[in-house]
C-alpha positions in Angstrom: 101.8 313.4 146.8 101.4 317.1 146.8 102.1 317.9 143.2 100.4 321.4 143.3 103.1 322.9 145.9 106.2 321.6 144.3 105.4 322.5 141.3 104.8 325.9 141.8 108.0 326.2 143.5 109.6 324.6 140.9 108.0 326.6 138.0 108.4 330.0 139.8 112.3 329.3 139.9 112.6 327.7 136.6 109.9 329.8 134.5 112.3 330.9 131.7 114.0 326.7 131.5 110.0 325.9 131.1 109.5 328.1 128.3 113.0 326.9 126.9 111.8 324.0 127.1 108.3 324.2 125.5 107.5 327.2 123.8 110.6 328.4 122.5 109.6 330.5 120.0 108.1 332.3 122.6 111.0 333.2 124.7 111.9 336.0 122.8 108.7 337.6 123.0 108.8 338.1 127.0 111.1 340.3 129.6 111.7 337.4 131.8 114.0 339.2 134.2 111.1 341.6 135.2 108.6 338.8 136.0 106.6 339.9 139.5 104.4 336.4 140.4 101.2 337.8 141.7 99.8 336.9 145.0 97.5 333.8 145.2 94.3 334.5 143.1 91.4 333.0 144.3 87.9 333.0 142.2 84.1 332.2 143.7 82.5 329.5 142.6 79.0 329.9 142.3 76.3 329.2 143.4 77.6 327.7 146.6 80.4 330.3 146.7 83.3 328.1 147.2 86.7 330.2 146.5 89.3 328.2 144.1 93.0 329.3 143.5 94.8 329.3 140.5 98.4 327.8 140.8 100.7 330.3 138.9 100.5 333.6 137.7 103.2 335.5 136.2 102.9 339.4 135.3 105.7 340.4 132.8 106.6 342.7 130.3 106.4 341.7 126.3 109.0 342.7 123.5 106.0 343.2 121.4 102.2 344.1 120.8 100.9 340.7 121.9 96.9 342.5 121.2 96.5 345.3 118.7 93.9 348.2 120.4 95.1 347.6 124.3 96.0 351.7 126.2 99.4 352.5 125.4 100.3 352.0 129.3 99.2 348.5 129.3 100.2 347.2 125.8 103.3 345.7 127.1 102.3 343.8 130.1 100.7 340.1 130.0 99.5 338.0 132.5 100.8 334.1 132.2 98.9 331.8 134.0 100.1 328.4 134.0 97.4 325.2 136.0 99.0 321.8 137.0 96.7 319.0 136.6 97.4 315.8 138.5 94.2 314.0 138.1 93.8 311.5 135.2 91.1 313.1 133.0 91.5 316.8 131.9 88.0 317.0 131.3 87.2 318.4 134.4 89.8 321.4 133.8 89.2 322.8 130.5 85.6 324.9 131.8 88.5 325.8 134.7 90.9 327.1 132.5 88.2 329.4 130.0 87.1 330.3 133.8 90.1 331.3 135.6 91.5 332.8 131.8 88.4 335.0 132.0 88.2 335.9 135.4 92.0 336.9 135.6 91.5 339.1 132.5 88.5 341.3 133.9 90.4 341.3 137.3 93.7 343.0 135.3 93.1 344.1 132.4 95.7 342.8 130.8 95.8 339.8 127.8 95.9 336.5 129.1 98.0 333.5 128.4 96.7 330.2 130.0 98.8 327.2 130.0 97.9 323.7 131.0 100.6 321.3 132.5 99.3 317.9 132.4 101.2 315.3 135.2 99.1 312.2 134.2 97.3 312.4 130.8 99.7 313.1 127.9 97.4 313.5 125.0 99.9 314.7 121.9 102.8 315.8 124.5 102.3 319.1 123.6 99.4 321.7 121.6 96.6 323.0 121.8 93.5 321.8 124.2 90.4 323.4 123.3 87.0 323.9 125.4 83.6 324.7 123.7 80.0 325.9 124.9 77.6 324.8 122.5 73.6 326.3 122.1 72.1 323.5 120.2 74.2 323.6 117.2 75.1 326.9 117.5 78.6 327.4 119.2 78.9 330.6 121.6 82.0 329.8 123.0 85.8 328.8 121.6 88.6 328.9 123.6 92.0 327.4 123.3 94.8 327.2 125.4 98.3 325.4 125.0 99.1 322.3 127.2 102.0 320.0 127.9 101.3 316.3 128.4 104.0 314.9 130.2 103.3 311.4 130.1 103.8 311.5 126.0 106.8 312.8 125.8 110.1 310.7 125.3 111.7 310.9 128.8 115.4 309.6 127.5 115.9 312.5 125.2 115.1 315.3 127.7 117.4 312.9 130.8 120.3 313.9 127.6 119.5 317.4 127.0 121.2 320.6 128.2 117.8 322.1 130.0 117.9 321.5 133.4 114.0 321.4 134.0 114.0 318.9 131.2 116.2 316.6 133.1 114.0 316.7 135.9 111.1 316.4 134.4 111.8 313.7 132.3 111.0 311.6 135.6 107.4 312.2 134.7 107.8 311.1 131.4 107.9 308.2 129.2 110.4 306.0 129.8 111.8 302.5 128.5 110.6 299.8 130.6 113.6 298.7 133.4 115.2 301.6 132.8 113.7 304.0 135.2 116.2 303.7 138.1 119.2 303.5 136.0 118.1 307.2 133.7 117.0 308.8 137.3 120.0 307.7 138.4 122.0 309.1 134.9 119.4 312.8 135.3 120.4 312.8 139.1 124.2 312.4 138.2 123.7 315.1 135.8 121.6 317.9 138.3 124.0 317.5 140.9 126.9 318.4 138.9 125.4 321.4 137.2 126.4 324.5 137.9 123.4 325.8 139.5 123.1 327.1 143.4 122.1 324.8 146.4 118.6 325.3 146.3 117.9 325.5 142.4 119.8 321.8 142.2 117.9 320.7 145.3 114.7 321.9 143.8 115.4 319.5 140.2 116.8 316.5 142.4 114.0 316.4 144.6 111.7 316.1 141.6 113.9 313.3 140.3 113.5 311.1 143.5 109.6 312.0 144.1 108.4 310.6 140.2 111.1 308.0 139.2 110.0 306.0 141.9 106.4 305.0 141.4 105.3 303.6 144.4 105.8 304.6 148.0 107.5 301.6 148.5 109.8 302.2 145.6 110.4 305.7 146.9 111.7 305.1 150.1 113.8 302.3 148.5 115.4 305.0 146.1 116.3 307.4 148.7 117.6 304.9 151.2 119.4 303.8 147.7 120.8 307.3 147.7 122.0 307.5 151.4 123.7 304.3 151.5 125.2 304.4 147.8 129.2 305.2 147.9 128.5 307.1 144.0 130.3 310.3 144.6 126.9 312.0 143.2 124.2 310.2 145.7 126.4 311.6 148.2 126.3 314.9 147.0 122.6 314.8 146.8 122.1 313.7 150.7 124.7 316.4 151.9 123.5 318.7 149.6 120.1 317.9 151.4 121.0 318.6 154.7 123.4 321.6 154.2 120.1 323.7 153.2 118.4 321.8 156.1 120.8 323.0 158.2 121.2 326.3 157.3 117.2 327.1 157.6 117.1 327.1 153.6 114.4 324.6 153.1 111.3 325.9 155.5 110.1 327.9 153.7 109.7 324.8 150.8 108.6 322.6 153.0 106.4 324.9 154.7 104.8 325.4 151.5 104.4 322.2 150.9 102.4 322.1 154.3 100.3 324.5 153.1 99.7 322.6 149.6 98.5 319.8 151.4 96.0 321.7 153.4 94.9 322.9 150.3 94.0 320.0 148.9 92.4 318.5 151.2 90.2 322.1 151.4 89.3 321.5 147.6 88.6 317.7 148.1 85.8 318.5 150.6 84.7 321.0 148.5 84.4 319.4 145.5 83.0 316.4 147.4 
C-alpha cells in the first residue's frame, strides 16, 4: 500500500485536526492559517550519495518565542516536520529523524520541530522517542522528538469523537476484535455526513476503506460491500467517489499517489 503519499495528502489538508488531535496544547502556539508546505526536501546520504526526502514540512508562524536568542526577523517562524513510518521497527528511523531534524535546521535557519507518526508500532500511543550517540560511556548526542503510535491507541473512542482525522484514523488503530467492519462502517457513516467539502470527506473515507480492511482480499470485499449496499451513506461514499472523478478533482491525488509508489520502489533499491 502506498502509505507515504496518502498521508501526506491527508496531513497537508488536515494539519490543524492532527494537532487537535495530538498535541493540543500546542495549537495555540502556531498561526495555522499562514502555513506555506515547503517543496520536497531531499538530503544526501553519504558516502554512496543516495538523496532521501522527508515526507512533510510545514513553515509557519508562532504566537510566541519558541527559542530565546534567534534574529528578531526569524524569531517567529518554525519549521514542522512531521515522518510517517510504515515499517514495523522504528529503529531504523530515529538516526533519520536527528538527521533530517539537523539537516533542515542548517538548511533554514529556523527551530525545528520533528514529529514521528508511527503506522505499525504503537509503543505508548503517544510521547517522546529518543535517539542517542554514545562514545564509550560518554554520551555526545540526545535528541528527542515526539511520536504517535497508532496501533496503541483505543480506536473506538476516536470512531466517537468530534475530530474528523480521529475518525479516520481510528482505522489504524486498536480495535475490539469482530468489530472492525461494523465501527468502519459507524466512522464512514459519520465522515460522509460531516459537513466538510467533496474532497476533504473523500480524503477521511478513503482512509477508512484502505486500513479497516486488512487484507487485499478484505479490501475489495469492503468496497464491493460499499457499492452494492442500499445504506443511504455507502451510497454517498461511491457517488461522492465518482462526482470528483468526474469532475477531474481526484488526478492530482491519484497522480500523487503514482508518484509515491515510484518513490518507494526508488528507496527500496536504494536501501537494498
Amino acid at each position: 500500500m502506498d502509505h507515504d503519499q496518502r498521508f501526506k495528502v491527508l496531513l497537508r489538508e488536515f494539519f490543524l485536526e492532527f494537532f487537535q488531535l495530538f498535541f493540543p496544547l500546542w495549537v495555540g502556539r502556531f498561526e495555522f492559517a499562514r502555513v506555506h508546505w515547503l517543496d520536497q526536501e531531499l538530503f544526501p546520504d553519504p558516502p554512496q550519495g543516495q538523496r532521501r526526502a522527508v515526507d512533510l514540512v510545514a513553515q509557519l508562524p508562532t504566537t510566541m518565542v519558541p527559542q530565546p536568542g534567534q534574529a528578531e526577523a526569524e524569531r517567529w517562524t518554525v519549521l514542522v516536520h512531521i515522518e510517517v513510518e510504515a515499517a514495523d521497527s522504528v529503529a531504523p528511523l530515529r538516526r533519520r529523524m536527528y538527521d533530517y531534524h539537523y539537516q533542515l535546521g542548517q538548511r533554514h535557519g529556523f527551530p525545528v520541530l520533528s514529529i514521528a507518526l508511527y503506522l505499525r508500532v504503537g509503543m505508548e500511543g503517544s510521547g517522546w522517542d529518543v535517539y542517542e550517540e554514545f562514545f564509550w560511556d560518554h554520551r555526545l548526542v540526545r535528541f528527542e522528538y515526539p511520536y504517535v503510535g497508532l496501533p496503541a491507541l483505543e480506536g473506538e473512542s476516536y470512531v466517537a469523537g468530534e475530530n474528523v482525522l480521529g475518525v479516520a484514523l481510528a482505522a489504524l488503530m486498536r480495535l475490539p476484535e469482530g468489530r472492525r467492519q461494523e465501527l468502519g462502517e459507524i466512522a464512514m457513516r459519520r465522515l460522509v455526513k460531516w459537513s466538510e467539502n467533496d474532497y476533504r470527506r473523500f480524503l477521511l473515507c478513503e482512509c477508512v476503506t484502505a486500513y479497516i480492511p486488512r487484507t487485499d482480499i478484505e479490501r475489495q470485499g469492503f468496497e464491493i460491500q460499499l457499492r452494492q449496499s442500499n445504506a443511504p451513506e455507502a451510497q454517498a461514499m461511491v457517488t461522492l467517489f465518482e462526482k470528483l472523478k468526474r469532475d477531474g478533482h481526484l488526478q492530482g491525488w491519484q497522480e500523487g499517489r503514482q508518484e509515491g509508489r515510484q518513490e518507494g520502489r526508488q528507496e527500496g533499491r536504494q536501501e537494498g
